[in-house]
SETORVO-576962 format. One record per atom (N, C-alpha, C): x, y, z; residue number from 1; atom name; residue in three letters. Coordinates in Angstrom, 3 decimals. Layout:
<sites>
((X Y Z) NUM 'CA' 'ALA')
...
</sites>
This chain:
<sites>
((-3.138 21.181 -23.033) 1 'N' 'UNK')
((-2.088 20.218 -23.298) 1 'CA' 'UNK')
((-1.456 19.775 -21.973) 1 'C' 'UNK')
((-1.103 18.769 -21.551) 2 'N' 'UNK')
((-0.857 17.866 -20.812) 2 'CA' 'UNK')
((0.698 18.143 -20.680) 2 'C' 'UNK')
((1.502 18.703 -19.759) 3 'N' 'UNK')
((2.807 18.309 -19.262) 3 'CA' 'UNK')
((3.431 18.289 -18.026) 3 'C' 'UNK')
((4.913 17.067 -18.632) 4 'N' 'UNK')
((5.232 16.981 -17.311) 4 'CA' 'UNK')
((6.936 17.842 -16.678) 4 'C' 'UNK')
((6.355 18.154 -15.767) 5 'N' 'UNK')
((7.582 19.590 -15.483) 5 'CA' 'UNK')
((7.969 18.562 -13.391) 5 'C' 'UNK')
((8.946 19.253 -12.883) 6 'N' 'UNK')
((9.599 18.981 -11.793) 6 'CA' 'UNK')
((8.602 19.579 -11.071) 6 'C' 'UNK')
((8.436 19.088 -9.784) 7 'N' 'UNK')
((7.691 19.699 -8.488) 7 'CA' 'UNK')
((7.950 20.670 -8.592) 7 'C' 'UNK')
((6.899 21.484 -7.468) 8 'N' 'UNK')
((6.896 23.084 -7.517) 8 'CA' 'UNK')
((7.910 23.122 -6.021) 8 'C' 'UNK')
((8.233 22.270 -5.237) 9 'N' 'UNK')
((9.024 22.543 -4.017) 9 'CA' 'UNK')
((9.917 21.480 -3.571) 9 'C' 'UNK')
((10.830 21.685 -3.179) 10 'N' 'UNK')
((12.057 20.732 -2.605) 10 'CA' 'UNK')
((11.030 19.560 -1.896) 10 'C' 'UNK')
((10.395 20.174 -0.983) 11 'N' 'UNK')
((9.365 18.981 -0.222) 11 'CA' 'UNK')
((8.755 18.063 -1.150) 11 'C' 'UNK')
((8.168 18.443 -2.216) 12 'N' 'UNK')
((7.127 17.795 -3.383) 12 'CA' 'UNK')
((8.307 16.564 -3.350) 12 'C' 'UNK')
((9.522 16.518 -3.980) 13 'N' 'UNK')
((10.103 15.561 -4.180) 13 'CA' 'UNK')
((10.980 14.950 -3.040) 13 'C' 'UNK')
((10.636 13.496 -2.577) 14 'N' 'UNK')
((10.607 13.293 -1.108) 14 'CA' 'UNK')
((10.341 11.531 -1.270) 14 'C' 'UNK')
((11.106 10.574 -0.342) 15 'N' 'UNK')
((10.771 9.500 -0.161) 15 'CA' 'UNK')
((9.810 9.155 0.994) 15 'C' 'UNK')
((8.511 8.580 1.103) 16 'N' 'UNK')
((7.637 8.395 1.564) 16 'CA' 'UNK')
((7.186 7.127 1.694) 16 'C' 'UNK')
((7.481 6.332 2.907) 17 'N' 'UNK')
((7.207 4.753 3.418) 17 'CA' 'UNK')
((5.954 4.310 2.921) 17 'C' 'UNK')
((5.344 2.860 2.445) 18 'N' 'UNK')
((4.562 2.727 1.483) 18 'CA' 'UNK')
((3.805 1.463 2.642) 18 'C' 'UNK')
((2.299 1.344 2.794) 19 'N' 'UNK')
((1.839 0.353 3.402) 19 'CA' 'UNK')
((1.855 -0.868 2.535) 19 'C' 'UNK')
((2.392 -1.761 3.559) 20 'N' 'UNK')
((2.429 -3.035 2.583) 20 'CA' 'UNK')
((1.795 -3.796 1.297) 20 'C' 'UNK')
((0.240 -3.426 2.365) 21 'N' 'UNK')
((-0.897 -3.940 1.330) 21 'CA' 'UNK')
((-1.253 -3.039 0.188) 21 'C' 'UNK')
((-0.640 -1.856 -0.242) 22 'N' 'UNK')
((-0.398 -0.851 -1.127) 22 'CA' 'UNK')
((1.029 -1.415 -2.049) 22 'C' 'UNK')
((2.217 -1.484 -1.744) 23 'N' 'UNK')
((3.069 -2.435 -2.223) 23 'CA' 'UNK')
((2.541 -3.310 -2.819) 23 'C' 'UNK')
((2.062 -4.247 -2.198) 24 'N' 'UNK')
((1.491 -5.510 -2.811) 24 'CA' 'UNK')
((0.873 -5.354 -4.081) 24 'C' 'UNK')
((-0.198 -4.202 -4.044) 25 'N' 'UNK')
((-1.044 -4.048 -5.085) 25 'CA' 'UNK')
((-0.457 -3.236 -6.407) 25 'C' 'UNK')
((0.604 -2.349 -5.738) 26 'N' 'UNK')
((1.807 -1.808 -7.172) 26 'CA' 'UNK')
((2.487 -2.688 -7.926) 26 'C' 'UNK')
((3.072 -3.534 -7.125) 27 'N' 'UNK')
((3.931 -4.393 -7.798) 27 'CA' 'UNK')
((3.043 -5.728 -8.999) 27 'C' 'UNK')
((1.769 -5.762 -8.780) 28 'N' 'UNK')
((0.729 -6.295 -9.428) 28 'CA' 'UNK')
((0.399 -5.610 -10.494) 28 'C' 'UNK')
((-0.012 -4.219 -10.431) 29 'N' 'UNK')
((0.081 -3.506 -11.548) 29 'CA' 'UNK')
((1.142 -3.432 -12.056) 29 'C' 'UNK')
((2.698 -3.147 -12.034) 30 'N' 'UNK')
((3.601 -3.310 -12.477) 30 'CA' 'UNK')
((3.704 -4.489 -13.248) 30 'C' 'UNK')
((3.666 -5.764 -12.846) 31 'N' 'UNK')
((3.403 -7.099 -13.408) 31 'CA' 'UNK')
((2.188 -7.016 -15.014) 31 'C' 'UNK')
((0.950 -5.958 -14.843) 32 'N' 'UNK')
((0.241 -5.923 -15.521) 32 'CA' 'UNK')
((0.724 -5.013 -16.641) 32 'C' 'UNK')
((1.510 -3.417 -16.465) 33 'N' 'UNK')
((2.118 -3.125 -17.391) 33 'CA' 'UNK')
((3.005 -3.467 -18.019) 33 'C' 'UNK')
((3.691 -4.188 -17.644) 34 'N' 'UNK')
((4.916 -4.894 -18.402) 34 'CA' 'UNK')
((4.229 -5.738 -19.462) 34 'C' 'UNK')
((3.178 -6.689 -19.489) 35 'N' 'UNK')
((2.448 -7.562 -20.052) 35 'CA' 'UNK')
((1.573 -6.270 -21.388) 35 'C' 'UNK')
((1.169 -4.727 -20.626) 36 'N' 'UNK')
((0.989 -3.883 -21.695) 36 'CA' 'UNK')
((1.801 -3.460 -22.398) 36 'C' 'UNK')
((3.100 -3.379 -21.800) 37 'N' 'UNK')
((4.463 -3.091 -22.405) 37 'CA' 'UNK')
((4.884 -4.236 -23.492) 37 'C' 'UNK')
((4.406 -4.900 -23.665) 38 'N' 'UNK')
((4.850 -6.493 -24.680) 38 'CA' 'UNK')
((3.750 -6.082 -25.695) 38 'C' 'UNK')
((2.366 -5.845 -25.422) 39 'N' 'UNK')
((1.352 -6.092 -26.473) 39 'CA' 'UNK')
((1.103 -5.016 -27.134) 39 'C' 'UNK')
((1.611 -3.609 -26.660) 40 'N' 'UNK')
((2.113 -2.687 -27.484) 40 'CA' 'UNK')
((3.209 -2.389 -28.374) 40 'C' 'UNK')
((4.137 -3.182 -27.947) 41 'N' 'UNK')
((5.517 -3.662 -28.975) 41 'CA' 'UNK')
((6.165 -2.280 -29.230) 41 'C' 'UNK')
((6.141 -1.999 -30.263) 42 'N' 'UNK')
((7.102 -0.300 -30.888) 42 'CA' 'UNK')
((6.000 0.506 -30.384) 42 'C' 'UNK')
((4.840 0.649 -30.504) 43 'N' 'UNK')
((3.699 1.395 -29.976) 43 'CA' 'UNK')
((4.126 1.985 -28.844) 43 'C' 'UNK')
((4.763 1.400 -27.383) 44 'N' 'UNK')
((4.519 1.873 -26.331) 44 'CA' 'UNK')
((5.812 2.701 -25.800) 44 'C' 'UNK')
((4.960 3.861 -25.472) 45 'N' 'UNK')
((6.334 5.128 -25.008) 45 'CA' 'UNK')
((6.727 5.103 -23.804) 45 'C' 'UNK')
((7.762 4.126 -23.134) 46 'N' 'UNK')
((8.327 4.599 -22.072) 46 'CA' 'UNK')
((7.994 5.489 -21.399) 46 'C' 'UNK')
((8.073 6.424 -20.602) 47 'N' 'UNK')
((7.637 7.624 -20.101) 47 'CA' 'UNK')
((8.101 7.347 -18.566) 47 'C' 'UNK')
((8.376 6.065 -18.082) 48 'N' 'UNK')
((8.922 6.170 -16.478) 48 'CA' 'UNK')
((8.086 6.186 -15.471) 48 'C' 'UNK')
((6.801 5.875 -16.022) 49 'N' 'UNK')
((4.938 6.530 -15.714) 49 'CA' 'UNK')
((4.863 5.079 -14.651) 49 'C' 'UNK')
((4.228 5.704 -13.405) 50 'N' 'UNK')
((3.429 4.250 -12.369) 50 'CA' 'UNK')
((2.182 4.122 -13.017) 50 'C' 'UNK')
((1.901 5.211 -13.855) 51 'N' 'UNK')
((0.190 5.097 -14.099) 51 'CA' 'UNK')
((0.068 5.626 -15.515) 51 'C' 'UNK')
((0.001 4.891 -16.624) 52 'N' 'UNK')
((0.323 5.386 -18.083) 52 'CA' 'UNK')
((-1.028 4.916 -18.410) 52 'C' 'UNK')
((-1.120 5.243 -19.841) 53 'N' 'UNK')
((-2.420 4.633 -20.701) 53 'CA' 'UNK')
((-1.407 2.948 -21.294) 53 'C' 'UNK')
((-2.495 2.622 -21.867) 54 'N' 'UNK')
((-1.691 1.135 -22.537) 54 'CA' 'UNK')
((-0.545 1.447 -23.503) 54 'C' 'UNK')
((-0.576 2.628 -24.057) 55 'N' 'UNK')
((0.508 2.682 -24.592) 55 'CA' 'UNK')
((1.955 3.487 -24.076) 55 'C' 'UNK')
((1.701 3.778 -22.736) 56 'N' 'UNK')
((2.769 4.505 -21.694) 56 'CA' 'UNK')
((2.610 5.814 -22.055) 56 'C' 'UNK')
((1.758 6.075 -22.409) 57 'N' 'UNK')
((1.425 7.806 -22.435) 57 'CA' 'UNK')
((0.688 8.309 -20.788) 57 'C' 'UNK')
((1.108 9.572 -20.911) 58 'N' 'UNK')
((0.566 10.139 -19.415) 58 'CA' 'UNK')
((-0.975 9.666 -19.620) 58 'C' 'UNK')
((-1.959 9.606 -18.540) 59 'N' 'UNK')
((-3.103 9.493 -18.208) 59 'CA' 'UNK')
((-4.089 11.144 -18.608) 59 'C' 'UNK')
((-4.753 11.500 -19.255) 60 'N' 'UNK')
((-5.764 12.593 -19.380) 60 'CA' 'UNK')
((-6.204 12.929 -17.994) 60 'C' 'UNK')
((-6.075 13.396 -17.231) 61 'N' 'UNK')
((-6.597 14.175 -16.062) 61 'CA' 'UNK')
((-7.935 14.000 -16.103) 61 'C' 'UNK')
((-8.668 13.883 -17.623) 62 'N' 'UNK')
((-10.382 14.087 -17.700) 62 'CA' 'UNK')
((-10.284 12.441 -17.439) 62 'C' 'UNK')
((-9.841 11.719 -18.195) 63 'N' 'UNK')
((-9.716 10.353 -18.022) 63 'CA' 'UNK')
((-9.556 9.705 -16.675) 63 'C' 'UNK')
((-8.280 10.246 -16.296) 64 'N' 'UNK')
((-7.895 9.782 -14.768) 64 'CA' 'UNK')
((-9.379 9.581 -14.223) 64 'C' 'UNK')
((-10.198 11.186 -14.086) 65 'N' 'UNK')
((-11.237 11.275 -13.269) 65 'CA' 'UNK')
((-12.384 10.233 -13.331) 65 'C' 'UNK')
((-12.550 10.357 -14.757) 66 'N' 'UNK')
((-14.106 9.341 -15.070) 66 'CA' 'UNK')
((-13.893 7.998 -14.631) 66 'C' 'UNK')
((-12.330 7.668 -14.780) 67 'N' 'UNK')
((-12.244 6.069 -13.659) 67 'CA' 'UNK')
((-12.232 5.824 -12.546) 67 'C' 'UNK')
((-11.774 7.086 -11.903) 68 'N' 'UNK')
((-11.932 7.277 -10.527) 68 'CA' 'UNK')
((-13.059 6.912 -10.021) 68 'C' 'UNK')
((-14.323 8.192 -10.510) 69 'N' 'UNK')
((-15.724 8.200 -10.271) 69 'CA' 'UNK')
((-16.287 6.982 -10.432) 69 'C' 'UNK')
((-16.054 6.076 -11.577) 70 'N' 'UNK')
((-16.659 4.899 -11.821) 70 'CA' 'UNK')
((-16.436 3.850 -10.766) 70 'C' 'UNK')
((-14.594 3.765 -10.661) 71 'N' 'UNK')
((-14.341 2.638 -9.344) 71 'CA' 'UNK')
((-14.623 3.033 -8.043) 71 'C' 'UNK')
((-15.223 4.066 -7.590) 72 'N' 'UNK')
((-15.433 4.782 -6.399) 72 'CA' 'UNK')
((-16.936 4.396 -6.470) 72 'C' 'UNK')
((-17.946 4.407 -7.052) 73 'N' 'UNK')
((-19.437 4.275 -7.228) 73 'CA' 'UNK')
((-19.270 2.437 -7.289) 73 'C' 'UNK')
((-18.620 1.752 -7.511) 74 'N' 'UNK')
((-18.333 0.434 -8.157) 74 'CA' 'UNK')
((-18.046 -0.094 -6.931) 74 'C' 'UNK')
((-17.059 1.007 -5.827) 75 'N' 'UNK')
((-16.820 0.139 -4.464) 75 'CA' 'UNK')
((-17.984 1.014 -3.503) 75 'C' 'UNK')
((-18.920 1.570 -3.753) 76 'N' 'UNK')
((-19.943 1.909 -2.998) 76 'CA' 'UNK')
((-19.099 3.634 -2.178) 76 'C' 'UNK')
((-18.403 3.998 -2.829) 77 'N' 'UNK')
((-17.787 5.398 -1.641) 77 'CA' 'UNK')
((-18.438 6.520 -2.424) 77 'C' 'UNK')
((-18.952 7.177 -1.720) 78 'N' 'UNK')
((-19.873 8.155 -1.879) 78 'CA' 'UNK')
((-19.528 8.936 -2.925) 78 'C' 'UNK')
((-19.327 9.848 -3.991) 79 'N' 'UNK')
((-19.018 10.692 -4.287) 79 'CA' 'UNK')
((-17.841 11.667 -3.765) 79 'C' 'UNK')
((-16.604 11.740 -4.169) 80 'N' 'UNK')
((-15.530 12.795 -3.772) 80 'CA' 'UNK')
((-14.363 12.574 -4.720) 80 'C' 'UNK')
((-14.326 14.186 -5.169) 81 'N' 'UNK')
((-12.924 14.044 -5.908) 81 'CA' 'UNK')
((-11.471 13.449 -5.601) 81 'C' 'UNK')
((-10.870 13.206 -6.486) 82 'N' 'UNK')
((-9.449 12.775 -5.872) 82 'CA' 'UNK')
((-8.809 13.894 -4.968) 82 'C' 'UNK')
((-8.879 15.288 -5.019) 83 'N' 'UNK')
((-7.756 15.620 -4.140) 83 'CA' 'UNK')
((-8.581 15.452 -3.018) 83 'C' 'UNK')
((-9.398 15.358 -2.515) 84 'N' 'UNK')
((-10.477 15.374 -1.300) 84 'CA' 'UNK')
((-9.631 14.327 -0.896) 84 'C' 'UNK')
((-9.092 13.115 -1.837) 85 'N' 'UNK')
((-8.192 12.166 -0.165) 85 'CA' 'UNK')
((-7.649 12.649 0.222) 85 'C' 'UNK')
((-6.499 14.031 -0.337) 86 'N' 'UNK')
((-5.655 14.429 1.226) 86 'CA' 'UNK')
((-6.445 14.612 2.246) 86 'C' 'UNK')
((-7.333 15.115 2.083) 87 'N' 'UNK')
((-7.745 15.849 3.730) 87 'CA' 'UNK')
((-8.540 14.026 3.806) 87 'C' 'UNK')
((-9.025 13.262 3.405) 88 'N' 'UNK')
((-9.158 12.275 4.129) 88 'CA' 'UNK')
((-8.145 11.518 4.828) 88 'C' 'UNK')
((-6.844 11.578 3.810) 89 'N' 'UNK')
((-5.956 10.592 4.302) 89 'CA' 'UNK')
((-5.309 11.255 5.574) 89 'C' 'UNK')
((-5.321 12.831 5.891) 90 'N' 'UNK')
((-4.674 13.423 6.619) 90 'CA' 'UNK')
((-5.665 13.332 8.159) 90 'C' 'UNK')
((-7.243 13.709 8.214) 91 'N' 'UNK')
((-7.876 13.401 9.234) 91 'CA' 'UNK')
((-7.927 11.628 9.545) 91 'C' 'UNK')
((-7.810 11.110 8.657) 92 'N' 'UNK')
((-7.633 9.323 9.381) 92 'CA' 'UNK')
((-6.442 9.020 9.531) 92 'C' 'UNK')
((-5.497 9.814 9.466) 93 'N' 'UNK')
((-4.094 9.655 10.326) 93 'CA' 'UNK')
((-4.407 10.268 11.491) 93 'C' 'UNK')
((-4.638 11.066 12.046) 94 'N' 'UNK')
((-4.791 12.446 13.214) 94 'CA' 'UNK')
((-5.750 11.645 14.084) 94 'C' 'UNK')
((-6.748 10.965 13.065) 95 'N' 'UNK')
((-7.729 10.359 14.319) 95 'CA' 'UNK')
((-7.203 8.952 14.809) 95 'C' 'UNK')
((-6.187 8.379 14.251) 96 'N' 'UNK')
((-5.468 6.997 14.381) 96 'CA' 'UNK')
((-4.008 7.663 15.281) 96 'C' 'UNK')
((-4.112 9.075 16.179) 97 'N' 'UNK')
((-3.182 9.078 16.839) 97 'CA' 'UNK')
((-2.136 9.669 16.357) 97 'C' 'UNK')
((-1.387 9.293 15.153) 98 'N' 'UNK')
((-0.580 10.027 14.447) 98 'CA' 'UNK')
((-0.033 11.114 14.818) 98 'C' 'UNK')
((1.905 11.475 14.601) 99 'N' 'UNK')
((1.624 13.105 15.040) 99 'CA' 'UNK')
((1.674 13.764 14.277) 99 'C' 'UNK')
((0.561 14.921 14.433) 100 'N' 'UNK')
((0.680 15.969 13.314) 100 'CA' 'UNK')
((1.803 16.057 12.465) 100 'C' 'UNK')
((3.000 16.390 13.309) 101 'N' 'UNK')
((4.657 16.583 12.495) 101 'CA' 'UNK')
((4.879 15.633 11.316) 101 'C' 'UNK')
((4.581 14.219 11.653) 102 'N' 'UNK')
((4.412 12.605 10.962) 102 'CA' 'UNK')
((3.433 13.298 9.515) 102 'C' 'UNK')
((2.147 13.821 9.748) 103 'N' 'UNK')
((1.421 13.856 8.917) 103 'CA' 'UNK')
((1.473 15.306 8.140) 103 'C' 'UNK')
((2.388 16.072 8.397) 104 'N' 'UNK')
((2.657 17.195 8.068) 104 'CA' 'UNK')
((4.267 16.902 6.624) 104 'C' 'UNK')
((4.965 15.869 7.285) 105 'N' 'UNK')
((5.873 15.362 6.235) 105 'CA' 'UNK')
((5.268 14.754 5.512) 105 'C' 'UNK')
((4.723 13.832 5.458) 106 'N' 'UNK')
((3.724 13.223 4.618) 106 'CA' 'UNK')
((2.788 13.658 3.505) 106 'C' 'UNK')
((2.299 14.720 3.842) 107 'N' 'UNK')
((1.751 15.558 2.860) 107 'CA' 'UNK')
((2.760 16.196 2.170) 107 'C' 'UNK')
((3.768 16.758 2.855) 108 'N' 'UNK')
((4.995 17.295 1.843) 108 'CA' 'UNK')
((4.859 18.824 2.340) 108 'C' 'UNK')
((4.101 19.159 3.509) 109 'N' 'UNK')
((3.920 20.680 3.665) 109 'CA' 'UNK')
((5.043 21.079 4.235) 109 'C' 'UNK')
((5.010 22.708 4.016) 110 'N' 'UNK')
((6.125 22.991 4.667) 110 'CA' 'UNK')
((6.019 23.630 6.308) 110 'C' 'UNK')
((4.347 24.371 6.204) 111 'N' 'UNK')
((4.655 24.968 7.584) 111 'CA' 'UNK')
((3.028 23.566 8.328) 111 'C' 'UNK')
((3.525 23.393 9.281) 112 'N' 'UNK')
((2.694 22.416 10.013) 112 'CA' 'UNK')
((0.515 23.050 10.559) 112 'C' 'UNK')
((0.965 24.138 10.353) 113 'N' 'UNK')
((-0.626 25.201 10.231) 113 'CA' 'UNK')
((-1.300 24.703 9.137) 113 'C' 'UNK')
((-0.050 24.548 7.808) 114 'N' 'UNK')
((-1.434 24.140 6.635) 114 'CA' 'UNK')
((-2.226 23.000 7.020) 114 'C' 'UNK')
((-1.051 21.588 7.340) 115 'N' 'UNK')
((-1.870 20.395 7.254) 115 'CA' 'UNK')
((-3.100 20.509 8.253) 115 'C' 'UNK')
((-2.708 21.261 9.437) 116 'N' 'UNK')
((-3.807 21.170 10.609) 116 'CA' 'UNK')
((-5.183 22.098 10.423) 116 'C' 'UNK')
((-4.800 22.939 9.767) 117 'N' 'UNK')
((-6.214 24.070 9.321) 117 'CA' 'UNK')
((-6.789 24.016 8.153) 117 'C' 'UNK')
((-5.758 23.278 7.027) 118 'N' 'UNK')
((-6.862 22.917 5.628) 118 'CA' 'UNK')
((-6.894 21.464 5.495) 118 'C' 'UNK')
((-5.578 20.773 5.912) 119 'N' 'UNK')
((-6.090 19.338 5.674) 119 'CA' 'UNK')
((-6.771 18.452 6.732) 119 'C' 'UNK')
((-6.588 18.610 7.948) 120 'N' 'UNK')
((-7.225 17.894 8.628) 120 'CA' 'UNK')
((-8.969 18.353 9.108) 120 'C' 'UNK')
((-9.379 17.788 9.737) 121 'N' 'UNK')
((-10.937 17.829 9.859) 121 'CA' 'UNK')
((-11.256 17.691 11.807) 121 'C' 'UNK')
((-11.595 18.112 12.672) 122 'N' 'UNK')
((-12.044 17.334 13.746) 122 'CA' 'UNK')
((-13.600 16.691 13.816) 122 'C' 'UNK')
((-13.142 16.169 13.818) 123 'N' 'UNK')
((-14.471 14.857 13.415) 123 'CA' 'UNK')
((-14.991 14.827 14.932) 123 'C' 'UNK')
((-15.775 14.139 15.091) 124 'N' 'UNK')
((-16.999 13.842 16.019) 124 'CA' 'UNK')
((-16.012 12.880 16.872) 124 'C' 'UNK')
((-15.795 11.786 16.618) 125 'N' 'UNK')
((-14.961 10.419 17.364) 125 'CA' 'UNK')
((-13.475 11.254 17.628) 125 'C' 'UNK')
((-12.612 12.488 17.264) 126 'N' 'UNK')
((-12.006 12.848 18.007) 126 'CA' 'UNK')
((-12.344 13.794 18.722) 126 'C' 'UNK')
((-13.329 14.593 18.435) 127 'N' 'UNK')
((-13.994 15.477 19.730) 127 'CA' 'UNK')
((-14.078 14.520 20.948) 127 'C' 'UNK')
((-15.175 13.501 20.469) 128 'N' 'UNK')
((-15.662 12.717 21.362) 128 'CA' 'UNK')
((-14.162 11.874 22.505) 128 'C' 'UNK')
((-12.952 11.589 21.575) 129 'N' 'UNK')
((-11.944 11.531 22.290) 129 'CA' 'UNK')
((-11.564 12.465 23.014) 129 'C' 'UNK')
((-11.578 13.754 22.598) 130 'N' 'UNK')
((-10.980 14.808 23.781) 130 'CA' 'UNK')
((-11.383 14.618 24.727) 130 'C' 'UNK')
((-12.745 14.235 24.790) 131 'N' 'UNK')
((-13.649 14.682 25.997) 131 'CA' 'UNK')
((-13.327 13.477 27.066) 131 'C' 'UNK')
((-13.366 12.258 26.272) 132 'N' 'UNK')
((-13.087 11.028 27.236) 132 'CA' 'UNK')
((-11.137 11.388 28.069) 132 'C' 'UNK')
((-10.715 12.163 27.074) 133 'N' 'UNK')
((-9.109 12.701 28.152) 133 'CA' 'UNK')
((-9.371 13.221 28.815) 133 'C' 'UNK')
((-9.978 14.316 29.028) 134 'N' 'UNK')
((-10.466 15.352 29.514) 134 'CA' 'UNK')
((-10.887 14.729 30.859) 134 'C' 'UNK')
((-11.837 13.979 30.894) 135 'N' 'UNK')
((-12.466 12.970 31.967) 135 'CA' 'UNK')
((-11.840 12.269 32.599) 135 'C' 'UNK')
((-10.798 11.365 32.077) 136 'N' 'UNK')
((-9.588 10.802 32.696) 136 'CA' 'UNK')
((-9.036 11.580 33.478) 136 'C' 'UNK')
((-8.627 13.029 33.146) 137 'N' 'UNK')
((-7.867 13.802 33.700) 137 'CA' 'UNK')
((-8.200 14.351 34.822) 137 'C' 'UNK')
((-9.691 14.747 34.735) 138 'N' 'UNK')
((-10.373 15.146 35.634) 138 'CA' 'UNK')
((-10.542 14.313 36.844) 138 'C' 'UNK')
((-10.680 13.259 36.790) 139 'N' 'UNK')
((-10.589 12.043 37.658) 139 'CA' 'UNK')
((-9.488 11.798 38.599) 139 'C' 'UNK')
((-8.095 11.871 37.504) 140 'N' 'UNK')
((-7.093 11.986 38.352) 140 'CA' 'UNK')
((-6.918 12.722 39.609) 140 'C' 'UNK')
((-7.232 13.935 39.184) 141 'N' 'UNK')
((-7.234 14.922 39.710) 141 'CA' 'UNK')
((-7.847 15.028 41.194) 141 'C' 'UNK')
((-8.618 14.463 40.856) 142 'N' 'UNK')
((-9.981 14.773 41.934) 142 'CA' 'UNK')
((-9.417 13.361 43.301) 142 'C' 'UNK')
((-9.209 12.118 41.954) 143 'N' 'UNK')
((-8.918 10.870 42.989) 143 'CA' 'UNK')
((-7.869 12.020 43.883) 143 'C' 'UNK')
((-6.208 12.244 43.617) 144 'N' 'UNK')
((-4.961 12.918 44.143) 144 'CA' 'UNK')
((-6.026 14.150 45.219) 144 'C' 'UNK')
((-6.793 14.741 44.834) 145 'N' 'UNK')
((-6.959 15.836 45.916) 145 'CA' 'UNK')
((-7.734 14.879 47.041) 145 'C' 'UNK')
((-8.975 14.165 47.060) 146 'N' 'UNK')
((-9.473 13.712 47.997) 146 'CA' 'UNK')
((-8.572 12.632 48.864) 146 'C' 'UNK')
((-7.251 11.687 48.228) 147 'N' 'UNK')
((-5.917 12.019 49.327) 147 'CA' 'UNK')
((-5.584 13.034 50.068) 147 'C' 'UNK')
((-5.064 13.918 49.358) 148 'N' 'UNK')
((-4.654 15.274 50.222) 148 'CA' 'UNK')
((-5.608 15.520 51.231) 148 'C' 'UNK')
((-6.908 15.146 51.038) 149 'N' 'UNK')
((-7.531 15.609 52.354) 149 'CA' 'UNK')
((-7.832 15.096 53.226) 149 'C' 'UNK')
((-7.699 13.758 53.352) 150 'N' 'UNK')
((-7.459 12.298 54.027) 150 'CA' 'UNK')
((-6.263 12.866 55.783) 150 'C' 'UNK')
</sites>
């Protein structure tokens, strides 16, 4: 059975800045439930829901999934469950620079170890960034000493 209870942590419940082009696309669905909200008439249960069935009932978790899978195969993305975006959304922040701390509120964690040891990933293109700092640095270095010996 399906219910809905308060977050499990002070963090869980939290205001979190929204990308525009994400906005854009809520407020469209919003526009679309309201229009489900009319053609259900007495039928449809309030519930306060961003993401209801047509009649404002919570979403089935089994349900949620099978649309997921379908619009995910439909936009060509490989196979991966929904919670698998945190750790995506958390390594394509980290590799876009981001600071950990930034992406550590964001997730809602509390100690900054989780996001960095279960949610994030080091990928190849930020290895491959270390190495290009690393090189910079090394450079510096080397330019400043062969002054000194001038």
């Amino acid at each position: 059975m399906l219910m809905l209870q308060e977050p499990k942590t002070k963090q869980s419940k939290r205001t979190i800045p929204i990308p525009k082009s994400i906005l854009t696309e809520l407020k469209a669905h919003k526009i679309r439930q309201d229009q489900e909200k009319l053609q259900a008439g007495s039928k449809y249960q309030d519930n306060d829901l961003v993401f209801a069935t047509a009649e404002g009932k919570p979403i089935n978790p089994r349900n949620f999934n099978r649309s997921f899978y379908r619009m995910a195969k439909k936009a060509g993305i490989p196979p991966i469950n929904p919670h698998a975006l945190r750790h995506t959304f958390a390594t394509r922040l980290l590799e876009a620079d981001e600071h950990p701390k930034v992406v550590q509120d964001l997730l809602g964690h509390s100690q900054i170890s989780l996001t960095l040891d279960t949610y994030s990933h080091a990928s190849m293109d930020l290895k491959r960034r270390a190495a290009e700092k690393l090189d910079k640095i090394l450079e510096v270095k080397k330019n400043s000493s062969d002054k000194t010996e001038e």
